[in-house]
TIBA-73718 format. One record per residue (C-alpha): residue in three letters; y, x, z. Coordinates in pm, whole numbers, plus 50000, padded with zeros to 5 digits. Layout:
BEGIN
AlaYXZ/...
% end
This chain:
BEGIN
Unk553067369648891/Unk553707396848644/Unk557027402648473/Unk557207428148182/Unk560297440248008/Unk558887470047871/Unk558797458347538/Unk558297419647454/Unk559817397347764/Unk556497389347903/Unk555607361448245/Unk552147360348296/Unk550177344848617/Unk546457350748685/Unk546247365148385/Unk547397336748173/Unk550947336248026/Unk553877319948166/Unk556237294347950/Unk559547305147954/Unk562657290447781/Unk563647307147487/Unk566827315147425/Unk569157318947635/Unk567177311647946/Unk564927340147831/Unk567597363947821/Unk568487355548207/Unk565407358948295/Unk565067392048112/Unk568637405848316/Unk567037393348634/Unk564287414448548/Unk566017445248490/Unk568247442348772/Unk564887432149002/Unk565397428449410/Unk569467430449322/Unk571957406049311/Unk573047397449003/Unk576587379749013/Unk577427345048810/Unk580067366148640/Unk577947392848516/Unk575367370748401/Unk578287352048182/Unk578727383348045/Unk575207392547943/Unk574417358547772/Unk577867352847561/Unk579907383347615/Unk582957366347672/Unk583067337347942/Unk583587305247753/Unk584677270147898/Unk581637255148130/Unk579567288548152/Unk579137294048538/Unk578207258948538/Unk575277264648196/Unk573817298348403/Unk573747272248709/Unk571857247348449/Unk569597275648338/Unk568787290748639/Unk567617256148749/Unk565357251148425/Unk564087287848504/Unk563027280548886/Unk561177251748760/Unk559157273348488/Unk558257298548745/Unk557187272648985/Unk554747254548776/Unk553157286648729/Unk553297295349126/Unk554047269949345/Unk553787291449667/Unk556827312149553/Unk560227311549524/Unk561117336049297/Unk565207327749170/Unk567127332949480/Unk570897323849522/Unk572927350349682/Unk576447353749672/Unk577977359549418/Unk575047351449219/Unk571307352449209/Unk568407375649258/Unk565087378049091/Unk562747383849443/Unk559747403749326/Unk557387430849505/Unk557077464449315/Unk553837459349134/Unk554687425849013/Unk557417438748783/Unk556817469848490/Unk559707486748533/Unk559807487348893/Unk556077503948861/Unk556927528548594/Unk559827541448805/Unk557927544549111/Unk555127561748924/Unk556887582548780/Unk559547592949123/Unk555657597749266/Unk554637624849005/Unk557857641149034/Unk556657643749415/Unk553157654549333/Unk553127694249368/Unk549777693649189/Unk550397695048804/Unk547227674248746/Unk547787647248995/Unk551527644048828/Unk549937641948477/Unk547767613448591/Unk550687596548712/Unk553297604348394/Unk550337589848215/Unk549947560048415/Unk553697551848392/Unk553687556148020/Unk550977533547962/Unk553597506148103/Unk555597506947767/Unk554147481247499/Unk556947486747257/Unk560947489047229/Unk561957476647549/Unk564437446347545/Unk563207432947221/Unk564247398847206/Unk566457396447471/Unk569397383947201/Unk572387402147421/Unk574147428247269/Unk575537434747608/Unk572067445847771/Unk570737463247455/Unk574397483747496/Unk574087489847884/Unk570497491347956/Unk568417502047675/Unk569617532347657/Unk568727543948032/Unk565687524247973/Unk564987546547631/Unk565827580447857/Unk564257571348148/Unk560617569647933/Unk561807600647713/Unk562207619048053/Unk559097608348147/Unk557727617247810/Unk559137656747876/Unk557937656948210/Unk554027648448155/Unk554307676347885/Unk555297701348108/Unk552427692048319/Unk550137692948052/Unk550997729247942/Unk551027739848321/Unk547227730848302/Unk546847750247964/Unk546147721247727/Unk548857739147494/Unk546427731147215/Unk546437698347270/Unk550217693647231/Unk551547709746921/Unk550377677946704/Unk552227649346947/Unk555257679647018/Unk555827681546605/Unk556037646746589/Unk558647644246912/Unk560977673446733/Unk560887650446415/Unk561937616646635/Unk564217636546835/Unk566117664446655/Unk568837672346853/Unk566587674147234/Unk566337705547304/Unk563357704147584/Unk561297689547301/Unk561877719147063/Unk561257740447424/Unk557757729747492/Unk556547729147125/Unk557517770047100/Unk555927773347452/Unk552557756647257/Unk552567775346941/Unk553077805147120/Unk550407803147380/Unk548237793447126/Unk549037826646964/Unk550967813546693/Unk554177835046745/Unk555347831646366/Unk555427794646421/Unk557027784946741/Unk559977814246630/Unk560167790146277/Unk560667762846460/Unk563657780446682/Unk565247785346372/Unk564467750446229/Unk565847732146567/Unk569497760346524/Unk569697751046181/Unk569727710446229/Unk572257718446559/Unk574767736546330/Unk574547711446088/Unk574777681646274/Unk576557692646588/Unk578287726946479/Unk576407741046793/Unk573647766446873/Unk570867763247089/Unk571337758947501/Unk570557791547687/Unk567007777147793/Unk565657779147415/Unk567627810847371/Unk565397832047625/Unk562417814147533/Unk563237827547152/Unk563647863647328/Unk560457864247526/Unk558717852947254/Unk560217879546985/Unk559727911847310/Unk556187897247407/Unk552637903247263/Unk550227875347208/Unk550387864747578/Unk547967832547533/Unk545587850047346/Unk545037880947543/Unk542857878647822/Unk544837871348173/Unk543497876748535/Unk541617845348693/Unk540387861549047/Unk540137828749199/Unk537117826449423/Unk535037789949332/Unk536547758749445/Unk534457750849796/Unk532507721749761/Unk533067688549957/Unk536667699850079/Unk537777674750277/Unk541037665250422/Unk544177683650476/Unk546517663050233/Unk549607666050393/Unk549137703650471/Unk548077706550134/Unk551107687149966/Unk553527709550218/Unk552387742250056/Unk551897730549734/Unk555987724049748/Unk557017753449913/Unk554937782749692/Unk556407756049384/Unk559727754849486/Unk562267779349625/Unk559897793549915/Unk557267820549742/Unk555287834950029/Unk553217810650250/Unk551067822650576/Unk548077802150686/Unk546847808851000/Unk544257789251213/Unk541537800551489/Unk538147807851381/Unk536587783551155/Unk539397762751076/Unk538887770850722/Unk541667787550642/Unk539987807950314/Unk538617768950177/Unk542047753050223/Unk544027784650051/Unk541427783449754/Unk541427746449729/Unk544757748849718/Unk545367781149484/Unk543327759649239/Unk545447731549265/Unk548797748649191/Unk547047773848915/Unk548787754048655/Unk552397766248806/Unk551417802248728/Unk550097807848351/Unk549407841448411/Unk547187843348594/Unk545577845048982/Unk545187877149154/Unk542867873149453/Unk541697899149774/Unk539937898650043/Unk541077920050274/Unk538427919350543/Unk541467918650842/Unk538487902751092/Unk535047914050969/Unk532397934951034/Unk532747954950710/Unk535207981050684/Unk539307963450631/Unk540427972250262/Unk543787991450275/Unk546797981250035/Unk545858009549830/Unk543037996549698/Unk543827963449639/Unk546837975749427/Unk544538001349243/Unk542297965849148/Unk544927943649035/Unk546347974948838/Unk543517972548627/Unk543847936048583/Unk546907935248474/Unk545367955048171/Unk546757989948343/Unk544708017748181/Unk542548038248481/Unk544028070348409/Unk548188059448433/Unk547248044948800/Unk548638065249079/Unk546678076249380/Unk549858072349619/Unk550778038249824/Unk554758036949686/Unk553768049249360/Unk550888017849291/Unk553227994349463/Unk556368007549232/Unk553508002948949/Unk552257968149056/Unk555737952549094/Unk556767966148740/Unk553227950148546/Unk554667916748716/Unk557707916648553/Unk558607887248358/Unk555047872048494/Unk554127839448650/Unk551547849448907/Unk549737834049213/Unk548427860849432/Unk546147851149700/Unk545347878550038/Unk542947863950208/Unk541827874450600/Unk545077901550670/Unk545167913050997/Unk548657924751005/Unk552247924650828/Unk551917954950711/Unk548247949150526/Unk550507921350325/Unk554277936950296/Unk552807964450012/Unk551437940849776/Unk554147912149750/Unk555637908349417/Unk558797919149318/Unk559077889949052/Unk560667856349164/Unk558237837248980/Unk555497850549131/Unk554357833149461/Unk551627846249756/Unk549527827449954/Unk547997844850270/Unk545377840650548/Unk545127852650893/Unk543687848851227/Unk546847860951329/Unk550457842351312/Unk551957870751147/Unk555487865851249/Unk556527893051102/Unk556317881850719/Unk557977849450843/Unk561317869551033/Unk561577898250742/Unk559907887150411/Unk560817851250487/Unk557967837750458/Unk556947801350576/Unk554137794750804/Unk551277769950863/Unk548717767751146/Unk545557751151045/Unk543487736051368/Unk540547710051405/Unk540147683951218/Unk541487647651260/Unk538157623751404/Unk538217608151059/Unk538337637550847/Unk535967654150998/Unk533237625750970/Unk534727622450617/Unk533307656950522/Unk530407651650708/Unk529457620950507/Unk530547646450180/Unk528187673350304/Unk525297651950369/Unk525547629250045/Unk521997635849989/Unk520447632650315/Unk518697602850420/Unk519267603550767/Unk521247580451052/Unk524847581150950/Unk526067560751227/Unk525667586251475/Unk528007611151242/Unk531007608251434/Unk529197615551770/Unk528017647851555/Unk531247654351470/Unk532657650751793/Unk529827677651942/Unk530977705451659/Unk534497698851828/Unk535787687451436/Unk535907724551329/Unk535247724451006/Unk532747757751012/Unk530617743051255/Unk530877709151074/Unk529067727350728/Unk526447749050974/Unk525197715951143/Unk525017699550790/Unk523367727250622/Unk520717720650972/Unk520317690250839/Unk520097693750461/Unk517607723350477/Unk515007713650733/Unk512607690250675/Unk511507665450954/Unk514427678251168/Unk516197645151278/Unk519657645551376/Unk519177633651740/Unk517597661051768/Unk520207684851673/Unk522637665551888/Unk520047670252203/Unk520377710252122/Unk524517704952107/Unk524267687752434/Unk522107710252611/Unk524987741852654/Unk523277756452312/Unk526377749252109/Unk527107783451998/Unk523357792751933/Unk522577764351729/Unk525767766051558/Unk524477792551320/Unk522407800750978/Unk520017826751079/Unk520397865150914/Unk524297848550795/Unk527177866050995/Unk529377847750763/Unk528017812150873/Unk528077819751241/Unk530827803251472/Unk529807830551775/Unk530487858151493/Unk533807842051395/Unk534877839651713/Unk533917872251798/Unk535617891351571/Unk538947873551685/Unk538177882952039/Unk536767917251973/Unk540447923551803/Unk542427917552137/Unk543607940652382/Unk541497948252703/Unk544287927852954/Unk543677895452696/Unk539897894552618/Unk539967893653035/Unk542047867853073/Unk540627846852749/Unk537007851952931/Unk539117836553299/Unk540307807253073/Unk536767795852992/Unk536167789753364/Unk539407763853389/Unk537897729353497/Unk540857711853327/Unk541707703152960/Unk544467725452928/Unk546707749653137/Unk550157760353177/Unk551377795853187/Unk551687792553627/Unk547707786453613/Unk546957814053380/Unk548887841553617/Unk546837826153935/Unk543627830853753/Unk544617864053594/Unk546177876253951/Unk549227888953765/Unk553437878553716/Unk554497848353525/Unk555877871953286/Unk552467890153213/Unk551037860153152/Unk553187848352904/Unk552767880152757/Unk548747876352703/Unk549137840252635/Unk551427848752320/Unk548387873652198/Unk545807846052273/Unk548567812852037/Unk549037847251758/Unk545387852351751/Unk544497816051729/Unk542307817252024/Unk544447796852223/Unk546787767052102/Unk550167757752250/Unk552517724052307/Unk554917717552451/Unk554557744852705/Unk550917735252744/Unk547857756052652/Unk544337743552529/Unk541657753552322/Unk538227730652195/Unk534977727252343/Unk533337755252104/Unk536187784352253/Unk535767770852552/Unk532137777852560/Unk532767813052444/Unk535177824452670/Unk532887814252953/Unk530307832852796/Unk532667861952841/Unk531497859353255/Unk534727873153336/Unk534447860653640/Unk530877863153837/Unk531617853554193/Unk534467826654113/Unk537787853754281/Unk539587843353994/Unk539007804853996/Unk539267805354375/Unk542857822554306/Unk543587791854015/Unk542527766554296/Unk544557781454543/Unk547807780254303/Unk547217743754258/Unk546547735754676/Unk549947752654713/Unk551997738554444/Unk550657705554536/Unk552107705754868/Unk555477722954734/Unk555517690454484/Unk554427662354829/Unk557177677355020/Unk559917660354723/Unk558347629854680/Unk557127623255092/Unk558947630055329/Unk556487625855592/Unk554527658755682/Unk550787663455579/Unk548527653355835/Unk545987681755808/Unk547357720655830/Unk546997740655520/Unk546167775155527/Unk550227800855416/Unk550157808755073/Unk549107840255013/Unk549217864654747/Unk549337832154480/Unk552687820754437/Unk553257784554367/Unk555807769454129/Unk558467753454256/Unk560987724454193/Unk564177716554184/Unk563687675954207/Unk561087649954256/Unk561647641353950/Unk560677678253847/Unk557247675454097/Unk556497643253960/Unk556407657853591/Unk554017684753729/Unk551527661153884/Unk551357641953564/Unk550987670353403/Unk548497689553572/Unk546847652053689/Unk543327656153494/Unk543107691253568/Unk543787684253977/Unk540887661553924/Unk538797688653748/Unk539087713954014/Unk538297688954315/Unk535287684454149/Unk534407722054049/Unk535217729554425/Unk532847705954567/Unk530457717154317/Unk530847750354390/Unk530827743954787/Unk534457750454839/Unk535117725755106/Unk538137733755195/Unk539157734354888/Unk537167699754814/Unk539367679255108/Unk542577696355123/Unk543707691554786/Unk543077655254752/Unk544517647255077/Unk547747663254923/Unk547467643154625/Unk547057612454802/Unk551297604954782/Unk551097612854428/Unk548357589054371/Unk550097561954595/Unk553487565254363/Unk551567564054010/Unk548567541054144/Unk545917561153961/Unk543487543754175/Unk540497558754007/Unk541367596254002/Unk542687584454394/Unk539267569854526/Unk537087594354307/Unk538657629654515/Unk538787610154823/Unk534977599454801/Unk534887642254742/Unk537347650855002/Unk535437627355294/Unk531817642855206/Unk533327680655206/Unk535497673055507/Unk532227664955686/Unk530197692255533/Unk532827716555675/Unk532987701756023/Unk536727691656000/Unk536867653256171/Unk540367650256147/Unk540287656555767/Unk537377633655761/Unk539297607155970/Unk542557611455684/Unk540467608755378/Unk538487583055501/Unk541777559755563/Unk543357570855214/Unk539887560155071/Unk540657528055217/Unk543677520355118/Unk542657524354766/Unk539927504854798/Unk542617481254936/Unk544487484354662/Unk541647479654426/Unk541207443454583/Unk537837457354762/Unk538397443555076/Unk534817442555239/Unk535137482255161/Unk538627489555308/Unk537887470355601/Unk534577492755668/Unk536207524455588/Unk539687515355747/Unk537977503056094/Unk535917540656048/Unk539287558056068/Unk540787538156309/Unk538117545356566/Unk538067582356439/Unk541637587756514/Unk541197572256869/Unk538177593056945/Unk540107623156821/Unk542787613457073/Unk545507607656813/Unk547577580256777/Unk549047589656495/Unk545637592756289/Unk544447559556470/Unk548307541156371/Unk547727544256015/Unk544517527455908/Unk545567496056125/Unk548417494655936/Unk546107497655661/Unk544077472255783/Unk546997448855835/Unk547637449555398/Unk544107437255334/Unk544607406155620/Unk547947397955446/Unk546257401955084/Unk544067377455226/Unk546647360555344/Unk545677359655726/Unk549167365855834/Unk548627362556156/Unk546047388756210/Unk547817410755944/Unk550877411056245/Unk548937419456470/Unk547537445856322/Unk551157459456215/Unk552567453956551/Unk549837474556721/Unk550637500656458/Unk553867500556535/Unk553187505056923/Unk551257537056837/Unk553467551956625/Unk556407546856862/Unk554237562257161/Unk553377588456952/Unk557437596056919/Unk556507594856528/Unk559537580256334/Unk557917591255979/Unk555087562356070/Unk557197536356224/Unk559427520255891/Unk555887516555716/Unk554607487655973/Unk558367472056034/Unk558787467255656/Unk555067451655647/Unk555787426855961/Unk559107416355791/Unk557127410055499/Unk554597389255667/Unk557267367355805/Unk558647359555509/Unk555557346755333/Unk555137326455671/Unk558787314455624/Unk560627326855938/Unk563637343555722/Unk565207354956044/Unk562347373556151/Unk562417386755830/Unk565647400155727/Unk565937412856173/Unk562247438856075/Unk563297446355772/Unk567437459055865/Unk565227479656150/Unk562737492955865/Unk565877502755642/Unk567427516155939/Unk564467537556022/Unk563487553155685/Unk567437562055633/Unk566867583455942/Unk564387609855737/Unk565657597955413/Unk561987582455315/Unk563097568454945/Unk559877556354908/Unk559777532155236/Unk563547523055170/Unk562907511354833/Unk559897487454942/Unk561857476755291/Unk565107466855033/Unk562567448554797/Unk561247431255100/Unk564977423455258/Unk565907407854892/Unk562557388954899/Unk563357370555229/Unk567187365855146/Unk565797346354763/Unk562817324354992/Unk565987315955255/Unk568157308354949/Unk570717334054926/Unk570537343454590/Unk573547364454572/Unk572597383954876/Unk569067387654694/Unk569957404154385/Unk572307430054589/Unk569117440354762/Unk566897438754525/Unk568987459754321/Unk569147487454567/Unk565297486254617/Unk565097491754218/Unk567467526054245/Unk565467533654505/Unk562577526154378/Unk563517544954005/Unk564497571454191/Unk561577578954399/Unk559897583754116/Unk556957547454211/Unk556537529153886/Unk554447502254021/Unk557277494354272/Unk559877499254032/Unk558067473953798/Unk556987447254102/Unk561007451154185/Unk562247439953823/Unk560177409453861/Unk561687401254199/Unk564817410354061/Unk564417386753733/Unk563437357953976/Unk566727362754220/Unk568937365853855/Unk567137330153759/Unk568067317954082/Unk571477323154017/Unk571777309353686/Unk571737341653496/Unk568807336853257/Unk569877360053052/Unk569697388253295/Unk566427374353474/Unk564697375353097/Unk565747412353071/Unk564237423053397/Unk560817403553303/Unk560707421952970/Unk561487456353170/Unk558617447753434/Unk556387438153162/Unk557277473252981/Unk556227494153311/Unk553227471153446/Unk552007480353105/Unk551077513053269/Unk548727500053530/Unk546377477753311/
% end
């Protein structure tokens, strides 16, 4: 449905028009209209139809509202459109079903814009909404006092406002005829009389636009024994003190728009606003590639029409293999644009700057410094003139300009997936090839956008070359080499990233070469001093060269950089015989057991070799170790595997075996069987059969866990017998316990007892109380699902007992989940839930989400059981929230 009160009340449907009511009727409709989405009271509608309320008129709006509903519902019977709300009705429309509602919207969206040429598009679009005098025949002398006239300013607004676009894009011209005709229809606004002097005089015709000055003071005087506001005023003066400014020749240095630009729109909005509005100096910085130069182009042509005068562009060659260009020349260059004759330009840096800033004056200029390398390259050639704005590139943050010259700042990286097949698809609109396989081509250029044109241009300008063939060459550790246009340092990502690294200190090219051997996605600041062999502080220090030179990115405390660096610093070989990584592995052993020791309190079961020279991070909480392990989780992964590869064996088994609490906690079963499939083939490689006897239990338990009982049961029995051979009960005690879960899971309770029992015996010989609350809270468990409560709640007090003697959070949490388990099945509910709830702060605390979850659905059960629903539903949706995790 379509309702239009931009001239002629209009109702149309499908594109056939609606019957409505004339009259009166009309009119309501026509207030409902204008007052769209609002509520409209009974009163107010009264007042709109007769001006003063008469005898019966609630009750006739009541009538008509009625007759209206059923007018509208012929046309759409779907819809309810006439809504009663206190204290009256409301017309219930979406935006594009009503003309006014669009034209606003349109035109709060061009005010928005930035981009004078977008907005102009849009001030158009919402003009085209108005078929005539608004309010025609709406027959109420109320709404043709109260609305038409914000209807009639909110279009004359409008009106001014695509104008000032137009002449921001130079179509000056093209306005004096429709400006004349404004002044007539509007004498007395001023912004009119404004923009048609701005025409004439851009169009050279100074004599003109100061006639019509005096024309517009003359009417004023007469009519409102005023003059002029002080906007028109200093338009009359620059006009009268200024040559033939349209006419004459201005600078337009702008390099071509690049082709096929892609992306970037909310980057590209930002900046637009900020070097439009009150900000004036905007740095882009980005690593190599990122196309820092294309986006401040694309973007200096968008925002041309702000700056009449004219663009000023350098290059200042900050990162390239050609000599840097000083401020000195640069300012002798734009000198002579600015129509400075060659002999009055000084040779000396303060004398061209003093020069430069005083040809700005009065000017409206964009001035673009592309590829600076420092502050300093910039500070000399910023404007003195408020309405002058610079955009500039670097490799570099250059937080200088942002701390002094207050400048704002923007850090261009890889593009977004979809962008970056989006200019793919651009780049290769000619090319006949397989376009499904884009994104996996996109993916291998690591979405930088300078790789993304090389591998197009590939494409584009060699026959018969297929693109699974170029993907083969990106796959085959030939990234770098086939990312390149031969004899073309300019489309080269090795040269681009070269000349970032080339511009680093000695102490941060080393460390940027070490960072190319990390296994992991990303590092923290700990890591880098391991692999660097230097203080925390140092390498902070280099890491803040490697985020200001773009070579590195950073968040949240976290560093990272794509596949393509990646492959370069490794090409660095910074690190021949592996010291370095052996140093990064040996931080991570370390601060892996510093981390186990706050969330188990049980000690390892394999001796690790002191510290040494790498110090590990440490932690307050195990809370705080818990973070870490998340954290550093895919890169613990990473370096168990780059150990085995590398035929670290120690290395390969010790680590996992210290992840192996962490893994229990978080149940990352897969990262958990994956290093402890590694850790039992390099624990055998090396000789070590007690290491061989622990993974190969923690291997089964997972495989327990991961409901492969056949597998646990072969690798479980393996360890048990190990452990005996090896004359320790301790290492024999825990895979029968082990072997105990999988009989329960398949529910042979009987056997599962015995195996816990005989666990139990072992431990206790062993004088191990660390091993003894794990079997106790497993036989108490057992006896419950067989129904002997007593049993039950007797193993598990001793189990809670036991792990309160070494303060094992973990065991107490399951042995309190187990208690409130047996008092629910014996039908103590109340008892239940006060377990049960100190399982799940247990539980919470220690840090085990899966038990934590399994305990809120216990906990919702024993809640049900009592009769508090309520509560019960809130633990289900908690457990449903966390169990999320694990599926």
């Amino acid at each position: 449905m379509q309702f239009r009160v931009l001239g002629p009340l209009q109702v149309r449907d499908a594109g056939r028009e609606v019957a409505v009511p004339a009259g009166r009727i009309s009119t309501l409709l026509t207030v409902l209209v204008c007052h769209a989405n609002q509520v409209v009271s009974v009163a107010e509608l009264v007042h709109h139809l007769w001006g003063e309320p008469g005898l019966g008129a609630e009750s006739t709006v009541r009538s008509y509202v009625r007759r209206l509903r059923t007018a509208l519902k012929e046309a759409d019977p779907d819809r309810v459109f006439i809504r009663q709300r206190a204290p009256g009705y409301l017309l219930e429309v979406h935006e594009d079903e009503v003309d006014l509602l669009r034209f606003q919207a349109l035109t709060r969206r061009a005010a928005d814009a930035g981009d004078p040429k977008e907005a102009a598009a849009l001030y158009d679009a919402a003009l085209a909404l108005w078929r005539g005098t608004p309010l025609a025949d709406a027959h109420s002398a109320e709404l043709e006092r109260s609305m038409l006239p914000v209807l009639e300013e909110e279009h004359t607004r409008a009106v001014e406002a695509r104008i000032a676009c137009r002449l921001e894009l130079g179509e000056h011209a093209a306005l004096v005829g429709e400006l004349t005709e404004l002044t007539t229809r509007y004498p007395l606004r001023e912004r009119f009389w404004a923009q048609l002097m701005t025409a004439l005089s851009r169009c050279g015709r100074q004599a003109e636009a100061l006639d019509a000055f005096q024309r517009l003071r003359t009417t004023l005087s007469e009519e409102l024994g005023i003059d002029p506001g002080s906007e028109v005023r200093e338009l009359h003066q620059s006009i009268l003190g200024a040559e033939d400014q349209a006419a004459r020749p201005v600078p337009r240095q702008l390099v071509a728009d690049p082709p096929g630009f892609v992306g970037r729109t909310e980057l590209l909005r930002q900046v637009s606003a900020q070097l439009t509005g009150p900000v004036r100096l905007a740095v882009v910085s980005g690593q190599p590639g990122a196309g820092k130069t294309a986006f401040a182009v694309h973007l200096a042509h968008r925002i041309a029409g702000h700056y009449p005068d004219g663009q000023l562009y350098a290059d200042l060659r900050g990162f390239s293999p050609a000599p840097s260009v000083r401020p000195a020349q640069v300012l002798t260059r734009f000198a002579r644009a600015l129509g400075c004759p060659p002999e009055q330009i000084p040779d000396e840096l303060d004398a061209l700057t003093a020069l430069y800033r005083s040809l700005l004056t009065g000017k409206r200029m964009l001035v673009v410094l592309d590829d600076a390398a420092t502050a300093d390259d910039v500070r000399a050639l910023l404007p003195g003139e408020p309405g002058c704005a610079v955009l500039v590139t670097s490799r570099n943050t250059l937080p200088g300009l942002v701390a002094v010259d207050g400048a704002s700042a923007v850090r261009l990286g890889t593009l977004p997936e979809h962008e970056s097949v989006e200019l793919l698809r651009t780049l290769l609109s000619t090319w006949d090839g397989d376009r499904t396989r884009l994104p996996e081509l996109a993916a291998a250029c690591a979405h930088l956008p300078l790789a993304l044109r090389i591998a197009a241009a590939h494409l584009l300008t060699s026959p018969g070359y297929r693109l699974s063939d170029l993907l083969g060459e990106l796959r085959q550790h030939q990234r770098l080499e086939t990312l390149a246009i031969p004899h073309d340092d300019h489309a080269s990502v090795h040269t681009a990233f070269d000349l970032s690294y080339t511009a680093l200190g000695a102490p941060a090219r080393r460390l940027f070469g070490l960072l190319g051997t990390v296994p992991g996605p990303d590092f923290g600041a700990p890591a880098a001093a391991a692999l660097a062999g230097c203080d925390l502080a140092g390498a902070r220090a280099l890491l803040g060269e490697l985020t200001g030179a773009n070579l590195v990115e950073s968040t949240g405390g976290r560093y990272h950089f794509h596949d393509l660096l990646r492959a370069f610093a490794a090409k660095q070989e910074e690190d021949p015989d592996g010291t370095a990584l052996r140093r990064l592995a040996d931080y991570y052993l370390q601060t892996a057991r510093v981390a186990n020791s706050l969330i188990r309190r049980a000690p390892l079961p394999i001796t690790l070799p002191p510290p040494g020279a790498t110090r590990p991070s440490t932690f307050d909480s195990a809370q705080q170790a818990l973070a870490w392990y998340e954290a550093e989780r895919a890169n613990l992964l990473a370096l168990v595997r780059t150990a085995d590869a590398r035929g670290w064996h120690e290395h390969a088994y010790q680590l996992p075996i210290v992840l192996a609490g962490f893994y229990f906690l978080r149940k990352h079963w897969a990262d958990w069987e994956e290093s402890h499939r590694i850790a039992v083939a390099a624990a055998r490689r090396a000789g070590n059969r007690r290491a061989e006897c622990v993974a190969i239990h923690r291997l089964g338990d997972v495989l327990h866990d991961r409901r492969r009982f056949d597998e646990a049961v072969e690798h479980l029995e393996t360890a048990a017998a190990m452990g005996a051979e090896l004359g320790d009960p301790v290492l024999e005690a825990g895979p029968i316990n082990g072997l105990g879960l999988v009989h329960r899971s398949l529910e042979r309770y009987e056997d599962a007892e015995h195996y816990y029992l005989t666990s139990l015996k072992l431990q206790i010989a062993a004088g191990n109380p660390y091993g003894q609350a794990g079997p106790l809270t497993n036989v108490a468990r057992v006896h419950t699902l067989r129904g002997d409560y007593e049993q039950a709640l007797t193993y598990a007090r001793r189990a809670i007992d036991t792990a309160a003697q070494y303060g094992d959070i973990n065991h107490s949490a399951i042995t309190w989940l187990n208690l409130g388990e047996a008092y629910a099945k014996s039908g103590n509910p109340g008892e239940a839930i006060k377990a049960t709830e100190e399982a799940l702060r247990l539980a919470h605390r220690s840090g085990d989400r899966y038990h934590e979850a399994l305990t809120l659905r216990h906990l919702a059960a024993a809640y049900e059981d009592s009769g508090d629903h309520a509560a019960g539903a809130d633990c289900r949706r908690r457990a449903a929230k966390l169990f999320e995790e694990f599926t």
